[in-house]
N, C-alpha and C positions, 0 to 999 in steps of 0.2 A: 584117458584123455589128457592133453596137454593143456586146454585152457576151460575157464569156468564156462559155461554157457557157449554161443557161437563163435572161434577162435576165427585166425585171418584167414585168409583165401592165399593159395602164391601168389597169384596177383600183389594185393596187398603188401605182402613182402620183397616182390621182384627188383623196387629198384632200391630199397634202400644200401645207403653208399658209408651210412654214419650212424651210429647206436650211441647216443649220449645217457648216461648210467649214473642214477647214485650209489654210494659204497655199503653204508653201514647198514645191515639188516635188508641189501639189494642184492650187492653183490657179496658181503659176507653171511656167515651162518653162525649165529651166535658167538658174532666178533670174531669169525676164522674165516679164511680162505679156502673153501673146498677142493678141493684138486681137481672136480669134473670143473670148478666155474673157470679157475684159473684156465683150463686146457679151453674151454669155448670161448676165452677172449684170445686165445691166440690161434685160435681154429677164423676167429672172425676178420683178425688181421691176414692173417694167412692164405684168405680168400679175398683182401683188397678191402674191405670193409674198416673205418673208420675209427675206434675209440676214443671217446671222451668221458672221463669221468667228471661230473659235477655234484659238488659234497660242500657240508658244510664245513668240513675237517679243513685241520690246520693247515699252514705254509708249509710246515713241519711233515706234517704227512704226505701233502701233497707232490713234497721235492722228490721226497720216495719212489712216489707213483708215478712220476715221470721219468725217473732213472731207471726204475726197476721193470715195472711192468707193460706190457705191451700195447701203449696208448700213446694217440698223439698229441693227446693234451691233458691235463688236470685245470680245470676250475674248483678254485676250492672258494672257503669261508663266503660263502653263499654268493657266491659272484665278485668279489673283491679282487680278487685275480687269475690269470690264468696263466698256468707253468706248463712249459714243452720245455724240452732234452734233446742236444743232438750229442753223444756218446758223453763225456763227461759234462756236459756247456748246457747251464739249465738258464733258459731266458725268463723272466716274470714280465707282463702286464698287468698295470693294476687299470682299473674301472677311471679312476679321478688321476690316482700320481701319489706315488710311498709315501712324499710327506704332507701330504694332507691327510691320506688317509690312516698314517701313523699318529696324527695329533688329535685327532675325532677319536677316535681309539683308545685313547692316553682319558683322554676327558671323560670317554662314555665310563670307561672303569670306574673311575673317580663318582661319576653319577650312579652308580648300580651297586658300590659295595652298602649305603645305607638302605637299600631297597632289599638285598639276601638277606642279611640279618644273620640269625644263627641256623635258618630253615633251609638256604640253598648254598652250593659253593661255586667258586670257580672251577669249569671242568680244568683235569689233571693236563693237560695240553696248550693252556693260555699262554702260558710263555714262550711259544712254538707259533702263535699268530700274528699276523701282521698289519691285519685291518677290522676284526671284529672281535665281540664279547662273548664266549662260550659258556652256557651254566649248563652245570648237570643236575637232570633230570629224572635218571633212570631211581626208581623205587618213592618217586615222588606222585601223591594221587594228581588227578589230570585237569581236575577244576585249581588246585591250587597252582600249577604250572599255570595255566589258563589265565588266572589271577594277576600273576607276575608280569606275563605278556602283556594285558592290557595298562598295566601300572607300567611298564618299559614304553609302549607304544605312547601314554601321556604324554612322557617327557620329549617326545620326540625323535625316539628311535623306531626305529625297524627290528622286527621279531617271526622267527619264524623257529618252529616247534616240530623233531626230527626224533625217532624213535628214542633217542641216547641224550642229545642237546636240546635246549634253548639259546640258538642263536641270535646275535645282536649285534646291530652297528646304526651308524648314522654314513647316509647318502640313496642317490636315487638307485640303487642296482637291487639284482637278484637272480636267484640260478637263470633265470630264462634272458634277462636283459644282457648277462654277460652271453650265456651261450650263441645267442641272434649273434651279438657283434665278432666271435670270432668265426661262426659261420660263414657270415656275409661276408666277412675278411679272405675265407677262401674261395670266395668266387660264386655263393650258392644265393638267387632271387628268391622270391616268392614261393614261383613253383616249384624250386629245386628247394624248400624245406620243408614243404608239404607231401612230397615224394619220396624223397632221397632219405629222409630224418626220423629215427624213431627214437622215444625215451623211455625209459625203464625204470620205476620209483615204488618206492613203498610210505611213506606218511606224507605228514599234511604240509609239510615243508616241501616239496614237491608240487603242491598244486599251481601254482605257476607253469611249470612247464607241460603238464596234464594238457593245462587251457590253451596251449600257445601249439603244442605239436600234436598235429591231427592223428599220427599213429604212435600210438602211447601204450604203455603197456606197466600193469602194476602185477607185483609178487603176490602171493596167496595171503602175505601177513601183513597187506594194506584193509581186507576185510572188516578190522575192529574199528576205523576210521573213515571208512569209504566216503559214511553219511554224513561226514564232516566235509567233504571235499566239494567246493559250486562246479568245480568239472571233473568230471571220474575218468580214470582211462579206457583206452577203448577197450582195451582186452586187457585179463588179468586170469594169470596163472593157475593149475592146479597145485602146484610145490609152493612153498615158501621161499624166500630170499635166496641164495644162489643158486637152489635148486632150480627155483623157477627162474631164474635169468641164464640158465645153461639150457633150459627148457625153449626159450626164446632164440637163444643161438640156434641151436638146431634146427626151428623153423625157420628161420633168416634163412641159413645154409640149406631148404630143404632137404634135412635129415629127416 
């Protein structure tokens, strides 16, 4: 079986036109690339179908993924902006405008190094972002991560909490606020994102989008968090992380 419990109908799947994806631990597999996930996003493109990745991952990475890889857009650092590429020529939109959101930025760091201490650090990729604070997270227990969020959210920030990161910034966005507006920028109402739109996520950083697109769809290694989530996806995967979003292609493309 391809999905846990009741999986979609064709129906369900016939018109989607756009598959918006997180990366880390979505669409890779113990921080790799699998070769079946890479070949089902270019199986998806290949068939007219849409990519957008949304991640909380750097400006850094995200230039990448818009030069590199078979998508038409990158959202990264939790909706801060979004990158497309047309062959060398990589355009950014940010949410507010670079230098605003460069100076909020500059500040929040300023505000969050007395809050790590000697217990958390800045993730290895900060100097690579453009609009938000990345702490890493990984081999840290989950109430104490938990801790920090709520001690970040005092002060005023936004926090959202991703297999790998604790991301962070100040302003009103998030993966779903950015995704709507580049959306709707191509032309898609109401109906057309409740039809046409599906997202594919694994943690709790993610839940946003979960609640906002009716056909949602989470990897097998969202399980340990689910009951943390106020909206769960509709369907979710027998495989793990790219496994299970190459699992999804296939059904998209009824394979």
């Amino acid at each position: 079986m391809t999905f846990i419990g009741q999986g979609p109908s064709p129906q369900d799947l016939s018109a989607i036109r756009y598959v918006l994806t997180d990366i880390d631990d979505t669409l890779t597999t113990d921080g790799k690339l699998l070769p079946q996930t890479y070949q089902a996003m270019w199986d998806l493109r290949d068939a007219g179908i849409e990519l957008v990745t949304v991640t909380g991952g750097s400006a850094g990475w995200c230039e990448h993924i818009a030069r590199a890889w078979p998508v038409a857009a990158a959202i990264g650092e939790s909706g801060a902006f979004v990158m497309s590429a047309e062959r060398n020529r990589v355009a950014v939109e940010y949410w507010e405008g670079e230098a605003i959101q460069a100076e909020r930025q500059a500040t929040h760091v300023a505000a969050l190094r007395p809050l790590l201490a000697d217990r958390f650090r800045f993730a290895h990729d900060q100097r690579f972002r453009l609009a938000d604070v990345a702490v890493d997270i990984v081999g840290h227990d989950r109430a104490e991560v938990d801790q920090l969020a709520a001690r970040i959210r005092a002060l005023g920030g936004s926090a959202a909490i991703s297999s790998v990161h604790l991301n962070t910034w100040i302003g009103r966005y998030d993966k779903q606020t950015m995704s709507e507006r580049l959306l709707r920028r191509l032309g898609l109402g109401d109906v057309e994102l409740a039809e046409q739109v599906c997202f594919v996520g694994d943690s709790r950083n993610d839940s946003p989008m979960f609640a906002h697109f009716p056909k949602s769809f989470g990897v097998a290694n969202i399980l340990p968090v689910i009951d943390d989530l106020p909206k769960k996806p509709r369907w979710i995967t027998q495989a793990p992380a790219g496994k299970g979003f190459a699992a999804i292609a296939q059904a998209i493309l009824g394979r």
